[in-house]
C-alpha positions, 0 to 999 in steps of 0.5 A: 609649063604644064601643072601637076593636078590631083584625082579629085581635081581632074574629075571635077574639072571633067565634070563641069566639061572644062578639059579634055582628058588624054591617055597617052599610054600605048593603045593595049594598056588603053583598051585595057582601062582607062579613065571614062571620057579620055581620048587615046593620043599614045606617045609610044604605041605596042612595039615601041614601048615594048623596045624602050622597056627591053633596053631599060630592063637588059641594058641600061635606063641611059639606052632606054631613055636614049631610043624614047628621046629617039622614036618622040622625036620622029613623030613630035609634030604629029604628037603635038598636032593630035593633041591640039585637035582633040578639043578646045580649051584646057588639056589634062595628060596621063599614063600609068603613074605619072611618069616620063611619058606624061611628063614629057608629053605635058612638057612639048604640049606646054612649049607650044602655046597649049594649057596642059595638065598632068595627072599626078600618080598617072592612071595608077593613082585613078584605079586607086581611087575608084577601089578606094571609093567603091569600098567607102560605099556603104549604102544606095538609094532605094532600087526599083529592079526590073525582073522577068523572063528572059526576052521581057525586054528589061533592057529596051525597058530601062533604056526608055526610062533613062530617056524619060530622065528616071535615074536608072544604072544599067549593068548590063551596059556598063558590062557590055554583056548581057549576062547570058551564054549567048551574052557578048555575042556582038559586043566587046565585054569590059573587063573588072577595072573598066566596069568598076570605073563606069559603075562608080561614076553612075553610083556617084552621079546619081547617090543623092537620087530619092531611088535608083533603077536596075535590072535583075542581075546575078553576082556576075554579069559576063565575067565581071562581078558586082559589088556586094552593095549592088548586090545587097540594094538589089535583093532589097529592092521592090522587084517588078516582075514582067510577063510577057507574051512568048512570041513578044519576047521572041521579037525582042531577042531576035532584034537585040541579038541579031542571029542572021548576022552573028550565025556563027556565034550565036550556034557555038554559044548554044553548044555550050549548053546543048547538054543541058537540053533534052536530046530530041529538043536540042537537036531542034534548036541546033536544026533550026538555028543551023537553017535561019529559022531563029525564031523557032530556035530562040522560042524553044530556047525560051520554053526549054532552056531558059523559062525552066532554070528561071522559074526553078531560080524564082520559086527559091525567091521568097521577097514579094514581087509586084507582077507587071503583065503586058502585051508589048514594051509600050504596056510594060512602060505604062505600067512600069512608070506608074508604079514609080515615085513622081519623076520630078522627085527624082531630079 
């Protein structure tokens, strides 16, 4: 038989990589959130679950159960299958709270060899915990927050310094939007619970670090809102400041954004705030974007969209920051590490 574990349980199996977590919800409530790490093996999928939830709703729990032993019948030996070759070794299942679709799946799952787990209270019990443990947060460790114009490179910055084994926590991955207009354009942007998730495993990873790195980020990123802890270790944070050649930061954007392959997206975007712009200037970008010339379209962008509301923003910006003036990212990492503690303390 299979054996009911806890949150606390699950996650440290996962953490010493000893399970393979499965969500056996439909693939909407899967893409929707789930649990970082699992694989998506549903028992029902969309239109299956939404036939046996109709039954159970107009006519009866007997007709519902009934159609569900009736559509996990068909595909069993496939069910069973998938789940065998999504890793070796032990198996943990979920759903939304724990109930006849983890259980039913843990149950097969068991009869057939394989060691199964099921999680007690199901994904419900998960998103409980994470809102719980984010609130229980009450401080960070010291942040270092990457600042600078936009096109600087913070991003391709923090990336480098994560390789290199610093504790850095990206938001802006985390969120899978890059926190302007034109900030999704290329990505699939999480949503509040799949974000929370991803951060709070990143805070809890690295909450014992000597000090943490970040980029500058407003309260929300995309349409996902930072906690306030962020937040607040943000504007206490030693902020560095990059600067950069324009034409560098041109170079970064166009190899970020990719504009000749999301034309499209990145014009509907500049519409959005075309208002915002003086007319004459607008209609240049919009010229030059509409003909390919994007690296004349993101450098008016940068002199007179961007740079103007970035620098308004930073005049109002009383804590020091330290500047970091460099001619490419290589300079900027130079610099960058060598106003960081030791990266042995960070280990």
């Amino acid at each position: 038989m299979f054996q009911d574990i806890t949150v606390a349980e699950l996650l440290e199996l996962q953490r010493k990589r000893e399970i393979v977590l499965i969500d056996v919800r439909s693939e909407s409530e899967y893409v929707d959130s789930t649990i970082p790490g699992s694989l998506n093996i549903p028992l029902f999928n969309d239109e299956e679950r939404a036939e046996v939830g109709t039954l159970y709703k107009q006519v009866s729990v007997d007709a519902a159960k009934t159609k569900g032993l009736e559509l996990v019948s068909r595909k069993l030996p496939a069910f069973i299958q998938s789940i065998e070759q999504a890793g070796p070794g032990r198996k943990a299942v979920f759903c939304w709270r724990g109930g006849m679709r983890s259980k039913t799946s843990a149950t097969v799952t068991a009869l057939m060899g394989l060691r199964m787990y099921r999680l007690t209270g199901g994904f419900r019990a998960y998103r409980k915990w994470v809102v719980e443990t984010l609130a229980s947060l009450t401080s960070l460790p010291p942040c270092y927050v990457i600042n600078g114009y936009t096109g600087s490179g913070k991003t391709e910055l923090l990336n480098r310094l994560a390789a290199r084994g610093y504790p850095v926590i990206n938001l802006e991955a985390l969120a899978q939007h890059r926190g302007s207009i034109f900030g999704q354009i290329g990505l699939v942007p999480n949503n509040q619970k799949t974000f929370e998730s991803l951060l709070l495993h990143e805070l809890l990873r690295y909450q014992d670090a000597p000090f943490l790195i970040i980029e500058a980020e407003s309260k929300r990123v995309g349409k996902v809102v930072l906690p306030d802890l962020v937040v607040q270790a943000k504007e206490n944070g030693t902020a560095l400041f990059v600067e950069m050649p324009t034409k560098e930061r041109v170079k970064h954007i166009l190899s970020d954004y990719k504009p000749e392959e999301h034309k499209a997206a990145c014009i509907a975007a500049f519409e959005l705030i075309a208002d915002r712009i003086h007319t004459p200037i607008a209609a240049q970008i919009r010229e030059a974007l509409q003909h390919d010339r994007f690296d004349e379209g993101v450098e008016l962008l940068l002199l007179y969209y961007y740079d103007p509301r970035y620098q308004h923003a930073t005049d109002k910006y009383e804590k020091e920051r330290i500047p970091i003036q460099a001619t490419d990212l290589d300079d900027a990492l130079k610099q960058i590490m060598k106003l960081l503690p030791p990266l042995e303390s960070a280990e």
